[in-house]
C-alpha positions as CSV (number, residue, x, y, z in Angstrom):
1,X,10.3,-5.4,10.0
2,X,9.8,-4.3,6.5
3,X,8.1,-0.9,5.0
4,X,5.0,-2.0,2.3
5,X,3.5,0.4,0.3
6,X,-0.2,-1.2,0.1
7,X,-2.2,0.0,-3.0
8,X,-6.0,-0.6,-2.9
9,X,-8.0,0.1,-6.1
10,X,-11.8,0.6,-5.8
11,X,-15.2,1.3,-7.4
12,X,-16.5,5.2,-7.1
13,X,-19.6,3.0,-5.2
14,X,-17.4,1.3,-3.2
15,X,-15.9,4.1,-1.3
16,X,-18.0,5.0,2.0
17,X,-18.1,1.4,2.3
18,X,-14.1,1.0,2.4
19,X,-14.0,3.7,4.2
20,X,-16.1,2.6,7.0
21,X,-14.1,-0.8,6.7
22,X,-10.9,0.4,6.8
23,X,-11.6,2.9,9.9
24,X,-13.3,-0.4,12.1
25,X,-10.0,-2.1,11.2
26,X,-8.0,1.2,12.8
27,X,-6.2,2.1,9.4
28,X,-7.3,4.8,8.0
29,X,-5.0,7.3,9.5
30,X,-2.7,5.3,7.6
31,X,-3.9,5.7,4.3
32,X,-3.9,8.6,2.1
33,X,-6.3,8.3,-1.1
34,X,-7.2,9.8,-4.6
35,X,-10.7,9.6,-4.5
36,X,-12.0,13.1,-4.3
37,X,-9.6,13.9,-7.1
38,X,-11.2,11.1,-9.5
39,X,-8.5,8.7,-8.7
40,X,-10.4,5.5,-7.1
41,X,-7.6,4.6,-4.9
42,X,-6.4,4.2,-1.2
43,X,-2.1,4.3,-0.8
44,X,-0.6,3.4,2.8
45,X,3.0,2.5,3.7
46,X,3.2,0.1,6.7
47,X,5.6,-1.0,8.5
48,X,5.4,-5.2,8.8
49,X,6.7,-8.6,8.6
50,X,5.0,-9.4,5.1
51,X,3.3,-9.0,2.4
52,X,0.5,-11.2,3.7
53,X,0.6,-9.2,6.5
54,X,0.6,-5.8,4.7
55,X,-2.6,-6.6,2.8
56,X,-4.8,-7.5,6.0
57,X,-4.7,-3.8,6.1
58,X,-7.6,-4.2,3.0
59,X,-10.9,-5.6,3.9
60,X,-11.5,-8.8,2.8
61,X,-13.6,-8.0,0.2
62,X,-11.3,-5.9,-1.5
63,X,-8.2,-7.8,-0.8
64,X,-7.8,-9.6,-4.6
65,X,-8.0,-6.2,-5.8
66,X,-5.0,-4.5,-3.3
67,X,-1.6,-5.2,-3.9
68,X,1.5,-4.6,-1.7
69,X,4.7,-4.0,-2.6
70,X,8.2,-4.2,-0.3
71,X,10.1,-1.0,-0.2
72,X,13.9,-0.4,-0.7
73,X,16.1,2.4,0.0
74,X,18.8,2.9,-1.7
75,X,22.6,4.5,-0.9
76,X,25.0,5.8,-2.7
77,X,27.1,3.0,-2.4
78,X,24.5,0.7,-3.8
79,X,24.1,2.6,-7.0
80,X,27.7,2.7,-8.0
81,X,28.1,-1.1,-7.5
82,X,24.8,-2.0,-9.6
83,X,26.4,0.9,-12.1
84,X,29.6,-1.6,-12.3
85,X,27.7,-5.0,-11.5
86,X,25.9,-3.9,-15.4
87,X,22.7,-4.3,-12.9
């Protein structure tokens, strides 16, 4: 599987009502969000087969808004060959 880091923008007004959505779904342990600070915004990382599958995590009626990006590590190794790969 493959680690997602799901992002999922939303309205000030729409925030009890994601919440609510997002703990019936069983996720919301897994999300940490910026809300109280001002920042509209729910962050989780997931681990999954894909991306499709990373953003069921958002209710549907948010989903268009959420996005989910595949997360890399990187070693040592693999910065000195994209230093000499010019990459």
């Amino acid at each position: 599987m493959d680690r997602y880091m799901i992002v999922t923008p939303h309205a000030e007004k729409e925030c009890l009502k994601l919440l609510d959505w997002i703990q019936a779904q069983g996720y919301l342990h897994h999300f940490d969000w910026g809300c109280k600070s001002g920042e509209h915004c729910g962050w989780a990382i997931l681990e999954v087969d894909s991306e499709h599958q990373a953003l069921l995590s958002v209710p549907p009626l948010l989903r268009s808004k959420a996005h989910a990006f595949k997360l890399s590590k990187y070693k040592d190794e693999d910065l000195v060959s994209l230093h000499s790969s010019g990459g």
